[in-house]
C-alpha positions as CSV (number, residue, x, y, z in Angstrom):
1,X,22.2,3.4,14.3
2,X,19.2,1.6,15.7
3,X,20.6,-1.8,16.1
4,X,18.3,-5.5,17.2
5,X,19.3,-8.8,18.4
6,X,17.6,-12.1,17.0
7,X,18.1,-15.1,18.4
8,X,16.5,-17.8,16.1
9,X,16.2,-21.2,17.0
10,X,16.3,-23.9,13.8
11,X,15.4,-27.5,14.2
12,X,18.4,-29.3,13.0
13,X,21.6,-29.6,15.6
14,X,23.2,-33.0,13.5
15,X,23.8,-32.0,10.1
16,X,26.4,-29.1,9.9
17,X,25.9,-28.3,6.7
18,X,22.4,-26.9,6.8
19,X,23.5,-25.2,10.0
20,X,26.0,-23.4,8.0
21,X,23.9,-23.0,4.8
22,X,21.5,-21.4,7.4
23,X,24.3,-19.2,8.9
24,X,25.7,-17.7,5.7
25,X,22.1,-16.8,4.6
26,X,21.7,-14.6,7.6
27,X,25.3,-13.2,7.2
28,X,24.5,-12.1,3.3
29,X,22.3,-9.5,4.4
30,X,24.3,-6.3,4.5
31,X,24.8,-4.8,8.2
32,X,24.6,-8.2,9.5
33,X,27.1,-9.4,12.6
34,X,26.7,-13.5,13.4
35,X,27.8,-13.0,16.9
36,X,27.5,-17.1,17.2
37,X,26.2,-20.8,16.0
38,X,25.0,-23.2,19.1
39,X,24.4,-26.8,17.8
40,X,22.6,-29.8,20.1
41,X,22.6,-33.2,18.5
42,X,20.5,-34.6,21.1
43,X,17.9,-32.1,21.0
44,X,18.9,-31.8,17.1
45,X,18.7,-27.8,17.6
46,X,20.8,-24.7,16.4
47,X,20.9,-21.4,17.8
48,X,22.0,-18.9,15.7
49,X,22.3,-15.2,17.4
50,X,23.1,-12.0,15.3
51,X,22.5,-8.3,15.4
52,X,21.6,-6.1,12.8
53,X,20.2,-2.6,12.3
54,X,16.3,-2.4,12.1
55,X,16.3,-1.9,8.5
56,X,18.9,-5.1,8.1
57,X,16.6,-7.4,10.4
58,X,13.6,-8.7,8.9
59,X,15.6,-9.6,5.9
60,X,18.4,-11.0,7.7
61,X,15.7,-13.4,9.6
62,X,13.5,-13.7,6.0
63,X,16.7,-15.5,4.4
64,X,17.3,-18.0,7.5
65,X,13.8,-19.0,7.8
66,X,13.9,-19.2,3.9
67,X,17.2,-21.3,3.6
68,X,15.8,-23.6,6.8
69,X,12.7,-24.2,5.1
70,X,14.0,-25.5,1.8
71,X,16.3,-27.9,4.1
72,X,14.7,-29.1,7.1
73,X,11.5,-31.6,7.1
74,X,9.9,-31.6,10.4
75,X,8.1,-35.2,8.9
76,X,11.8,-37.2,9.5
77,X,13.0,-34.8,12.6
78,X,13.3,-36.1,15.9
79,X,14.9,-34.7,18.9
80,X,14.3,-33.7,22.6
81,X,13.4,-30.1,22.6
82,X,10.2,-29.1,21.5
83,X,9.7,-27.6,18.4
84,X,7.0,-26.5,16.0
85,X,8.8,-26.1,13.3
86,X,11.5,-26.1,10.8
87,X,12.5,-22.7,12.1
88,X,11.0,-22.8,15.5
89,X,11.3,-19.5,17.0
90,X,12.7,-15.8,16.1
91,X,12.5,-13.6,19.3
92,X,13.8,-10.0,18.8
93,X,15.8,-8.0,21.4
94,X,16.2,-4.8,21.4
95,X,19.7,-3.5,22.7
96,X,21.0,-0.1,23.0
97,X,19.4,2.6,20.4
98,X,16.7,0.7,19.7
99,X,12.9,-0.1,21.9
100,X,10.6,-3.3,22.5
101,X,7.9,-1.0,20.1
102,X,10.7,-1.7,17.5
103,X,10.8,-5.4,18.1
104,X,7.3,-5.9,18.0
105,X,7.6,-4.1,14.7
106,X,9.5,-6.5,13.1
107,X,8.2,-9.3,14.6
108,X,4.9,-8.5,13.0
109,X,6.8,-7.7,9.2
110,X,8.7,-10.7,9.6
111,X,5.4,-13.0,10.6
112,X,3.4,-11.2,7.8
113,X,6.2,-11.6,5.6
114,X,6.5,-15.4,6.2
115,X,2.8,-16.2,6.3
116,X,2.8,-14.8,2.2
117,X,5.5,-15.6,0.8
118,X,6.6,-19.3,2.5
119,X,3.2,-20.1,3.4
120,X,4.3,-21.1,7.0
121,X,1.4,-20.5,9.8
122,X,2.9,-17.8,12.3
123,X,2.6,-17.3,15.8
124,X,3.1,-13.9,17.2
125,X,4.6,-14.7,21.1
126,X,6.1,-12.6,23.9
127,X,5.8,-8.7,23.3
128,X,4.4,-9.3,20.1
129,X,1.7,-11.3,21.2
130,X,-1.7,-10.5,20.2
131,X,-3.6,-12.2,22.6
132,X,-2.3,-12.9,26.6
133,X,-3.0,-16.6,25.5
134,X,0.1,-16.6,23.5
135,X,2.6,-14.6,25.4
136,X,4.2,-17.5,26.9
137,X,6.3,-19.7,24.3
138,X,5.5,-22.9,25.8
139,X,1.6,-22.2,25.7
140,X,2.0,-21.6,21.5
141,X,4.7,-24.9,21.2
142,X,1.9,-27.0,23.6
143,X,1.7,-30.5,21.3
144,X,4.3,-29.8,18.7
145,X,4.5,-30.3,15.4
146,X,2.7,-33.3,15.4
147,X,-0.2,-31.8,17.8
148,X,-0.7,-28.7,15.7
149,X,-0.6,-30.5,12.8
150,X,-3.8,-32.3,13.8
151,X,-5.9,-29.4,15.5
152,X,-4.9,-26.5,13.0
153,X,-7.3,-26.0,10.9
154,X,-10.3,-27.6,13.4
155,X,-10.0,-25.7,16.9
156,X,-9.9,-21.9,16.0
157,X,-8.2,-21.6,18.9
158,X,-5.1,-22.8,17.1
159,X,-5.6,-19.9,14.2
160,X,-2.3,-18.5,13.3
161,X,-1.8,-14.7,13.6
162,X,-0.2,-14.6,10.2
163,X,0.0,-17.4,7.0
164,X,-2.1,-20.1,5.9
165,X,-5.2,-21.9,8.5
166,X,-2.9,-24.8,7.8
167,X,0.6,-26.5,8.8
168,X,3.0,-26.5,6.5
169,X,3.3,-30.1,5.4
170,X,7.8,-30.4,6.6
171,X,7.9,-26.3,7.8
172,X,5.1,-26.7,10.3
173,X,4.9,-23.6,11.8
174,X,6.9,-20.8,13.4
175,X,6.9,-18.8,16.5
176,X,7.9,-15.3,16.0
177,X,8.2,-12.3,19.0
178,X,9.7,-9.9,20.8
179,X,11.1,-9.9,24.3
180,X,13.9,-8.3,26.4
181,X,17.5,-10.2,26.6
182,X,17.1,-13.8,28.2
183,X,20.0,-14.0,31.2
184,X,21.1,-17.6,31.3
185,X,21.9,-17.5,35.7
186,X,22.9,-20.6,37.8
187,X,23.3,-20.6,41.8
188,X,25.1,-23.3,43.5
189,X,23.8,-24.4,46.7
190,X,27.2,-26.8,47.8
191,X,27.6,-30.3,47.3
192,X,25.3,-32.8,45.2
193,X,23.5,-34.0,49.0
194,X,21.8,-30.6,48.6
195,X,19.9,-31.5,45.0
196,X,16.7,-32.2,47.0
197,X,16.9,-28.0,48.4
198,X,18.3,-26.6,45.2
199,X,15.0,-28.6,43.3
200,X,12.4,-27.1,46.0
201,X,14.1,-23.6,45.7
202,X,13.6,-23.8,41.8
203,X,9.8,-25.0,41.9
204,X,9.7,-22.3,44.4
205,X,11.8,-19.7,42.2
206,X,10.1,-20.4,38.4
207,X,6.6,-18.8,37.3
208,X,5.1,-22.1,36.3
209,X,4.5,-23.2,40.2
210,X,3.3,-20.2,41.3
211,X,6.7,-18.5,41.8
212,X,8.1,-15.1,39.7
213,X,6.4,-15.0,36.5
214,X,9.5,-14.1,34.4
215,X,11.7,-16.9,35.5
216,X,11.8,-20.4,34.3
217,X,13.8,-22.9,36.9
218,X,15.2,-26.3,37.6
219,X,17.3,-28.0,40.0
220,X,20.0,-30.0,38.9
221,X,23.0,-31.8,39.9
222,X,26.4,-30.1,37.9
223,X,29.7,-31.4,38.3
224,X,29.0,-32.6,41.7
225,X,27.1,-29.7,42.7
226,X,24.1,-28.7,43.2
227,X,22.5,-26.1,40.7
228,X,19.4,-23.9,40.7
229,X,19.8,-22.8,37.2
230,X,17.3,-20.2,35.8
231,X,16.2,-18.5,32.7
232,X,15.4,-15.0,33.4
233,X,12.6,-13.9,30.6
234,X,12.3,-10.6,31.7
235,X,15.3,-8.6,33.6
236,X,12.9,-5.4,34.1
237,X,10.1,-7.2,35.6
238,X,12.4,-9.4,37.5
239,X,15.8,-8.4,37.7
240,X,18.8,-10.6,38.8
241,X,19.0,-9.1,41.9
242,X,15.8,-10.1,42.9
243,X,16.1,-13.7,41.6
244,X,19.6,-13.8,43.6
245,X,18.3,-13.0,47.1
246,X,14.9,-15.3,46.6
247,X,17.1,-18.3,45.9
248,X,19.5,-17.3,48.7
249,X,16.5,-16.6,51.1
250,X,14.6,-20.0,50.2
251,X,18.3,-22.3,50.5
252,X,19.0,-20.5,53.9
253,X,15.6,-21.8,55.2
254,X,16.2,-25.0,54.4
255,X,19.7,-24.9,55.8
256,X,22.0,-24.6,52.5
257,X,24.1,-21.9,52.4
258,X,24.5,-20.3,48.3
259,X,28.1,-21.0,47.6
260,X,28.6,-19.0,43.8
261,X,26.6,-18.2,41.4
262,X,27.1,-17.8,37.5
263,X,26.1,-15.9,34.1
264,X,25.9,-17.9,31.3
265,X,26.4,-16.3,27.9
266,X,26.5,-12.4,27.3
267,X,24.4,-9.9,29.7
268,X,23.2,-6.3,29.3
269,X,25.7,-3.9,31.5
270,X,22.0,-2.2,32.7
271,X,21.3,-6.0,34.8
272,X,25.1,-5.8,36.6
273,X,24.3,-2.2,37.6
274,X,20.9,-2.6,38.7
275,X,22.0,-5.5,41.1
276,X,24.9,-3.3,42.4
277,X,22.8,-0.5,43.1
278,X,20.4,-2.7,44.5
279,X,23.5,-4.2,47.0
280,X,25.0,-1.2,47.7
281,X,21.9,0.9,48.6
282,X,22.6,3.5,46.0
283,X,20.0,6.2,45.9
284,X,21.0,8.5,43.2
285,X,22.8,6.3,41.3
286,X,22.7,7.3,37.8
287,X,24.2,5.9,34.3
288,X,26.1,9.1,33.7
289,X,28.7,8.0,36.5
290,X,29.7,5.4,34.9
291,X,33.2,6.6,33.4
292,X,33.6,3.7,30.9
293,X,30.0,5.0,29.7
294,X,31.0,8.6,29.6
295,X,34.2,7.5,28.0
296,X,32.3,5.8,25.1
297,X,30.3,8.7,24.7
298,X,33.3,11.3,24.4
299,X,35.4,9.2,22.1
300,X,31.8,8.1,20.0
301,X,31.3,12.1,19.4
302,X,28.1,12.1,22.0
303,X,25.3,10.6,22.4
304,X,23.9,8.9,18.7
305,X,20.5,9.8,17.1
306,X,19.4,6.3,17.4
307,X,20.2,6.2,21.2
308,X,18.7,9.6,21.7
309,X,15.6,8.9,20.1
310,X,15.3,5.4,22.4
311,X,15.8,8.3,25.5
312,X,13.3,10.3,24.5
313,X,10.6,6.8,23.8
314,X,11.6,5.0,27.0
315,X,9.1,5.7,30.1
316,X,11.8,8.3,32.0
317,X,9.9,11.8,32.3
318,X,13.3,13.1,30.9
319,X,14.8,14.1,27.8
320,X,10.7,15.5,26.7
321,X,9.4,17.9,24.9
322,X,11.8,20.9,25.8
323,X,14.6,18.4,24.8
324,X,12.9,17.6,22.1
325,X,12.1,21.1,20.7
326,X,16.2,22.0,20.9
327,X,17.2,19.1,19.0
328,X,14.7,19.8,16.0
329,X,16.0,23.2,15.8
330,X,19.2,22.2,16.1
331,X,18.6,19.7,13.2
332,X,17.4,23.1,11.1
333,X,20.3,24.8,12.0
334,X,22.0,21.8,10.0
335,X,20.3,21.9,7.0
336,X,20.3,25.6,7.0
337,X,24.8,25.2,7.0
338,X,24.3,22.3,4.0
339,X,22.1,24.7,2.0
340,X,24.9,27.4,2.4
341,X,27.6,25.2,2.1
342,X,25.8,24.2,-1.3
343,X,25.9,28.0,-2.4
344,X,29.2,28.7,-1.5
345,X,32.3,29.2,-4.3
346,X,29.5,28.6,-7.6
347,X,30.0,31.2,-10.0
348,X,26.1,31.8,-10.4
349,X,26.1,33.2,-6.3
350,X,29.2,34.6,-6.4
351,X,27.3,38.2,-5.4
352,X,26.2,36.6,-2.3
353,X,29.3,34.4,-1.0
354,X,29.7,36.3,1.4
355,X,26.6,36.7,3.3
356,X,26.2,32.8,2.6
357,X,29.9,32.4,4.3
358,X,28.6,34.6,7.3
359,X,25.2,32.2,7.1
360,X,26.9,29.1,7.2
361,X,28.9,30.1,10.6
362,X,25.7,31.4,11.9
363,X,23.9,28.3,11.1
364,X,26.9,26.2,13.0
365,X,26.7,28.4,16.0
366,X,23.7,28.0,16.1
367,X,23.5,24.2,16.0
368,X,26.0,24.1,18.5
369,X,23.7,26.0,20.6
370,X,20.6,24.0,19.8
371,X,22.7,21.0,20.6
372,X,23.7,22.1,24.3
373,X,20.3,23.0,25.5
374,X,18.4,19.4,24.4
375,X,21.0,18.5,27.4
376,X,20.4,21.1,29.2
377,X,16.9,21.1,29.2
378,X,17.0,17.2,30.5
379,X,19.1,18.6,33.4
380,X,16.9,21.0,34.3
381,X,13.5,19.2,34.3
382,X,15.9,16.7,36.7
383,X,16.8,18.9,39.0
384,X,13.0,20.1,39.0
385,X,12.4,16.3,39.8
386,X,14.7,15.8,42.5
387,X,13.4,19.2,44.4
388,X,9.9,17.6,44.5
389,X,11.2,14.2,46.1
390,X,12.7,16.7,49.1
391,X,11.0,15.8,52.5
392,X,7.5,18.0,52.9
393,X,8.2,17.4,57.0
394,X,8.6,18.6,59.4
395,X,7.7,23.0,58.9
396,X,11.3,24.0,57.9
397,X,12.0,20.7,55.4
398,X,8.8,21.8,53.7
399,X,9.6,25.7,53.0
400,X,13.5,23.9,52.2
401,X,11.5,22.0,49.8
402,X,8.6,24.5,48.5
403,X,12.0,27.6,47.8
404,X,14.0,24.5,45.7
405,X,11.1,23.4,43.6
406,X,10.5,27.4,42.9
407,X,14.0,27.8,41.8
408,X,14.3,24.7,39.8
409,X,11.4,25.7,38.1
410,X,12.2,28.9,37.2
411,X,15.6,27.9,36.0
412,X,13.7,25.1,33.7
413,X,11.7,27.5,32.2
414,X,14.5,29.4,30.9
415,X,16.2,26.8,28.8
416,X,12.8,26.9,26.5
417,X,13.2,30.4,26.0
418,X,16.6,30.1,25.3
419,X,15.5,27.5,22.8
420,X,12.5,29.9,21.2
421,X,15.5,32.7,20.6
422,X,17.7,30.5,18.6
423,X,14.9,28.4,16.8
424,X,13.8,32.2,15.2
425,X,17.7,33.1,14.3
426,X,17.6,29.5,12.4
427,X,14.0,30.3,10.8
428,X,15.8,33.7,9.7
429,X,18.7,31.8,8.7
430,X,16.5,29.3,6.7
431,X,14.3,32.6,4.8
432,X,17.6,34.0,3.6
433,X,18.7,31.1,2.5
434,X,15.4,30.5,0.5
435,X,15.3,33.7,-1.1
436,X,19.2,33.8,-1.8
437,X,20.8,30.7,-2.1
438,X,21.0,27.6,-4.2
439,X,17.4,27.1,-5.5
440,X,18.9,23.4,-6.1
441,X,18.2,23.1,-2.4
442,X,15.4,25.2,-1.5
443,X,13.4,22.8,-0.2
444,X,15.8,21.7,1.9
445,X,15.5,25.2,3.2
446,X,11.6,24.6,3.3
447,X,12.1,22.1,5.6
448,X,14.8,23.8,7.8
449,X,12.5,26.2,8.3
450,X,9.5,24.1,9.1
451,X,11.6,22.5,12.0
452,X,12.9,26.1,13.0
453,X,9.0,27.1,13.8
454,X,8.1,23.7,15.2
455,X,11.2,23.8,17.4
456,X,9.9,27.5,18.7
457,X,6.5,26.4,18.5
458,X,7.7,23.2,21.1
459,X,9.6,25.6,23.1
460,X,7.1,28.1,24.0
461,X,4.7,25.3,25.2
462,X,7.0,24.1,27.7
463,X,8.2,28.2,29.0
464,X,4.7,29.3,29.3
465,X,6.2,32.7,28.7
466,X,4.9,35.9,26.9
467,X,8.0,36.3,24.8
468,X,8.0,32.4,24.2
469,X,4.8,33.0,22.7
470,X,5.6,35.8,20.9
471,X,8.6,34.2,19.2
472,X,6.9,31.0,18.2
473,X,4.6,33.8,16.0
474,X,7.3,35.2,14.5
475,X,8.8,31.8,13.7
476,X,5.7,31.2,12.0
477,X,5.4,33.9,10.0
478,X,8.9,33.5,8.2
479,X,7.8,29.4,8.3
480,X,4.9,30.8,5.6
481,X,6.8,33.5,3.9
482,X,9.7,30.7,3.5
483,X,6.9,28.1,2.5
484,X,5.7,30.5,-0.4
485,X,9.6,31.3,-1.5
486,X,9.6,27.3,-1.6
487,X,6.1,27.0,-3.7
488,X,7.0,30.0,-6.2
489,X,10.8,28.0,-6.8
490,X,8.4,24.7,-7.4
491,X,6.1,25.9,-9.9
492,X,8.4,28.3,-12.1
């Protein structure tokens, strides 16, 4: 399951009973968690943060925005943060299983979606911006409700990406994007005497005054203490780590020593490790030595659709097309067991329940096989990937290196072949099945099929092998005998 933060910020923090008319609208949607409510009655702003699958999300935010709008009057709404609207702004985050792509996805469904049927101006921001002018929040929010009010609809600069060319008379407008996960992180630099170093380090620290672009930072005095307290926009262009030993760096120079430091709120495990293998100087640290992450995987049944699918879209060379190949036969292999399993013990096919028995194992085999070498195949390409980072220098390290990336190679290639050999035992399997088994499912054998040939197909690009090659042909040729079986069942 592809599953998405949002984080949408309403403009009411002193009335409770919006709030939580605004809450339960969110929580009707099916698949939605409310994983918590923030309320500020001096800046008269609620936080609500859920997660929801992709398909749950746009629906979930839809009835919030909805239930906010028919509320909240941004005409008699006063408060210190600024706002644009009733329902401010509605980032997406993408967590585990699911990408940025998909958060920009709903971001523009959501902003399309809002702009039709509420009639609310939208502003695509973030990811989801369409235009670097309005990447950064602030730049969109610039004047508030009052300020857009007056230039919508005159500077074409102001043109929303989505909705009406003019603000809604108590919704205004909304802000709606896609971004990574926001990591709340304070520093202490000592006693309050060192406020005057812990506000330098933060004009220093924050992108506004020239320092990291995806940090926003102040310095403030907290419980006696002083406090560089940050917003980190962006962990993958500027990860904790780095935030960490700039603030440390900057205080040192100006003779304050960093005396803790804190995380406010929830944080991806992916920002903890980085920082640790940043510390510790690991360098081949990977996420598969993590036992608590093996553990979940093991107990979960392996690795999920969703979360392989996010592997194979993030920028990592690895799982790719080999990977990719194995796993659509391997889903062939599975339709080719359903299709058996939907022939076996009916009267009408008793004369083959037997061969459709021995099919059925054959197709789970099979799968199982399929299954191993999309793993497999990522290992290999790995190992191919490590032999090229080898030192070329001096004479001996380079022939070291030249006899590793030969073998790696070679033992990559012949997880594709492998992959070729079973995808034409599941394009057999998948013919048979066509021809003899329950014609209520023969497309599903049709399709089977189709992935059987793609998945040889896939495989022999990435061999480069003569009997790769050959294999892939015969795939396709029982893909079109299959596709007429399919055609002829169709028509009659």
């Amino acid at each position: 399951m592809k599953l998405v933060e949002c984080v949408p910020n309403f403009s009411e923090g002193r009335r409770p009973e919006v709030v939580s008319a605004i809450r339960d609208a969110i929580a009707s949607v099916d698949g939605v968690s409310v994983l918590d409510v923030s309320s500020d009655a001096s800046h008269n702003r609620s936080v609500i943060s859920f997660i929801a699958p992709v398909e749950s999300a746009v629906d979930a935010a839809f009835a919030g925005i909805k239930a906010a709008a028919e509320r909240i009057d941004l005409c008699q709404h006063s408060g210190e943060h600024p706002r644009i609207g009733a329902t401010d702004v509605v980032p997406f985050i993408p967590l585990e299983g699911s990408t940025m792509e998909d958060c920009i996805a709903l971001a523009r469904t959501l902003g399309e979606r809002v702009g039709r049927e509420l009639k609310i101006p939208v502003y695509l921001y973030e990811r989801a911006a369409t235009t670097p002018a309005r990447e950064n929040l602030a730049d969109v929010r610039r004047g508030e409700f009052e300020g857009l009010r007056e230039e919508l609809g005159k500077n074409p600069a102001r043109k929303p990406d989505f909705g009406p060319g003019k603000i809604h008379p108590t919704c205004g407008a909304t802000a709606i994007g896609a971004r990574p996960f926001l990591v709340a992180y304070n520093i202490y630099l000592g006693p309050a005497s060192n406020l005057p170093i812990a506000k330098n380090v933060a004009k220093a620290v924050r992108g506004s005054s020239g320092g990291f672009k995806y940090v926003k930072g102040l310095g403030l005095e907290v419980d006696g203490q002083a406090q560089v307290s940050m917003n980190l926009v962006d962990t993958e262009k500027t990860p904790l780590h780095h935030a960490f030993d700039f603030v440390k760096m900057r205080a040192e120079a100006e003779g304050a020593q960093v005396t803790w430091s804190e995380i406010v709120g929830l944080v991806p495990e992916r920002v903890l490790f980085d920082a640790a293998v940043s510390h510790l100087q690991l360098t081949k640290f990977t996420a598969e030595q993590i036992l608590e992450r093996q553990v979940r995987e093991a107990v979960g049944g392996g690795e999920s659709l969703s979360g392989f699918i996010s592997s194979v879209a993030a920028s990592n060379p690895v799982p790719g097309g080999g990977s990719v190949a194995a796993h659509a036969g391997a889903l062939g292999a599975a339709l080719a067991q359903m299709v058996a399993g939907l022939t076996i013990g009916k009267k009408k096919y008793a004369a083959v329940d037997a061969e459709m028995k021995e099919a059925a194992l054959k197709a789970a085999s099979l799968g199982n096989q399929l299954a191993g070498l999309v793993k497999r195949d990522a290992g290999a390409y790995a190992q191919v990937s490590e032999a090229y980072k080898l030192p070329k220098e001096p004479e001996d390290a380079a022939a070291r290196r030249s006899a590793a990336v030969t073998s790696a190679l070679l033992k990559a290639a012949e997880v594709p072949l492998e992959t070729a050999r079973a995808a034409v035992e599941v394009a057999q399997l998948a013919a048979l099945l066509a021809e003899k088994g329950n014609t209520n499912a023969v497309t599903d054998a049709g399709v089977a099929v189709l992935l059987a040939h793609a998945a040889a197909k896939g495989a022999a690009c990435q061999a480069l092998a003569r009997e790769a090659e050959q294999l892939a042909k015969k795939a396709a040729e029982l893909a079109d005998r299959t596709t007429a079986v399919v055609e002829r069942a169709l028509s009659s």
